[in-house]
Wavefront OBJ file of the C-alpha trace (Angstrom):
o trace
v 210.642 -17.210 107.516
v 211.034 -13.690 109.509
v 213.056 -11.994 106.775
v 210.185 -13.643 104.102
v 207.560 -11.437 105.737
v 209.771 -8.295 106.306
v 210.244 -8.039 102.421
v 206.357 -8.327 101.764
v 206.375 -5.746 104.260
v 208.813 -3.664 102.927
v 207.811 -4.382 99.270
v 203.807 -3.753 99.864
v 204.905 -0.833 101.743
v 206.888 0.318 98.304
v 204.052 -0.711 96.325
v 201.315 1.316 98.620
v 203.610 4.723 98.301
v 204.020 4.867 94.193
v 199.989 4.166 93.978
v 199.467 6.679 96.170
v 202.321 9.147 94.644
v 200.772 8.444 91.085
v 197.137 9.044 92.345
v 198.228 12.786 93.110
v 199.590 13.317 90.214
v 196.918 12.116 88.664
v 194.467 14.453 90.111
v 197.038 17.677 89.334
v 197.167 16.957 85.789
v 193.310 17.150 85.088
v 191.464 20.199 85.588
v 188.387 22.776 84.857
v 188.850 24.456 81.722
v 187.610 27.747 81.035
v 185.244 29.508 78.753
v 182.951 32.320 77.880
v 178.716 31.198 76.917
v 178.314 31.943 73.830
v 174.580 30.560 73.671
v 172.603 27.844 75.649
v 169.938 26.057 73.978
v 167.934 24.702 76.895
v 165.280 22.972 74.964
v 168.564 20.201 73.528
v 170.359 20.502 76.624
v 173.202 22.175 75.303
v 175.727 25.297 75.600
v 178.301 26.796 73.470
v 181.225 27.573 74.834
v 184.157 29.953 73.210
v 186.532 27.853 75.940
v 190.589 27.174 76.075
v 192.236 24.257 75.835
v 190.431 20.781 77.261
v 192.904 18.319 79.110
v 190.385 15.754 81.301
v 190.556 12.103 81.599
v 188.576 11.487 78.075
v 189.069 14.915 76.260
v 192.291 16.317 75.088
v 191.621 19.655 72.724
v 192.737 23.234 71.691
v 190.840 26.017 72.356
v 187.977 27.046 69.905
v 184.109 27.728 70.098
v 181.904 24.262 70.116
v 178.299 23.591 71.638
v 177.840 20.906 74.019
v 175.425 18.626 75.478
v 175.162 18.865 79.179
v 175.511 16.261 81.356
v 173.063 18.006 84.218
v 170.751 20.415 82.081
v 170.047 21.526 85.138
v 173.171 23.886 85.417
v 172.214 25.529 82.636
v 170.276 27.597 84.570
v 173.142 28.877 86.878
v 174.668 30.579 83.623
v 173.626 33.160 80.785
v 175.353 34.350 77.651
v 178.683 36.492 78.140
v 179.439 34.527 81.821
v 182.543 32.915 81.871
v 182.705 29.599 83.436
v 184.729 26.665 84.591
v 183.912 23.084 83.169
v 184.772 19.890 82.783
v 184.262 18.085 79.584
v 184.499 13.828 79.336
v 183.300 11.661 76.814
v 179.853 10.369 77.461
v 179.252 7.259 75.112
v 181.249 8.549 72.557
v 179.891 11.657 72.760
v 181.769 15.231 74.377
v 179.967 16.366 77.114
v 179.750 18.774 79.733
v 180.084 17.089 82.889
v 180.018 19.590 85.124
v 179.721 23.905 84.523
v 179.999 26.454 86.980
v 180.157 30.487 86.990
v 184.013 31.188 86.986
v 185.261 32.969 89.963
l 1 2 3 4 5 6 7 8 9 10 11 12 13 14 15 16 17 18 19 20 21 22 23 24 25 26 27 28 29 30 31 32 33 34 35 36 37 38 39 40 41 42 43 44 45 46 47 48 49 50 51 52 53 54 55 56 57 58 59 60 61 62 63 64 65 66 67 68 69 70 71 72 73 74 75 76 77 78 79 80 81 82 83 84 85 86 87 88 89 90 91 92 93 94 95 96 97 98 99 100 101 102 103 104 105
């Protein structure tokens, strides 16, 4: 019965470190893309973006120049035309959508 619980020990133990090494690799693969405003539309809630490639969760795309709708219009406020910026982009109910936006550093 002893050796029974050292190999649930041994295999949740196992089990625990490949979650937890897949969980960080998980995190390094998605990240802010980058882009330049080319217009924001506050009145739709949406910004165009001349951006580089897109590799989130949801949203897997060259780069090109596309407007979208923003999940927190709010942020549009924190940018202007010419500003380049770091964003995430996830689909929103089928939709592409800035999820979060940020001046670039």
């Amino acid at each position: 019965m002893q050796h029974y619980f050292i190999r649930l020990a041994v295999i949740a133990a196992l089990s625990l470190a490949a979650v937890s090494a897949h969980a960080n690799e998980t995190v390094s693969v998605y990240h802010a893309a980058e882009g330049t405003v080319q217009g924001i539309d506050n009145a739709a809630g949406k910004v165009t973006l001349k951006h580089g490639p897109i590799k989130s969760k949801t949203v897997e795309m060259p780069a090109m120049t596309m407007s979208f709708p923003v999940a927190k219009p709010a942020q549009l406020a924190e940018v202007k035309k010419g500003d380049r910026v770091a964003f995430v982009a996830e689909k929103v109910n089928g939709t592409i959508t800035v999820t979060d936006l940020k001046v670039a550093k």
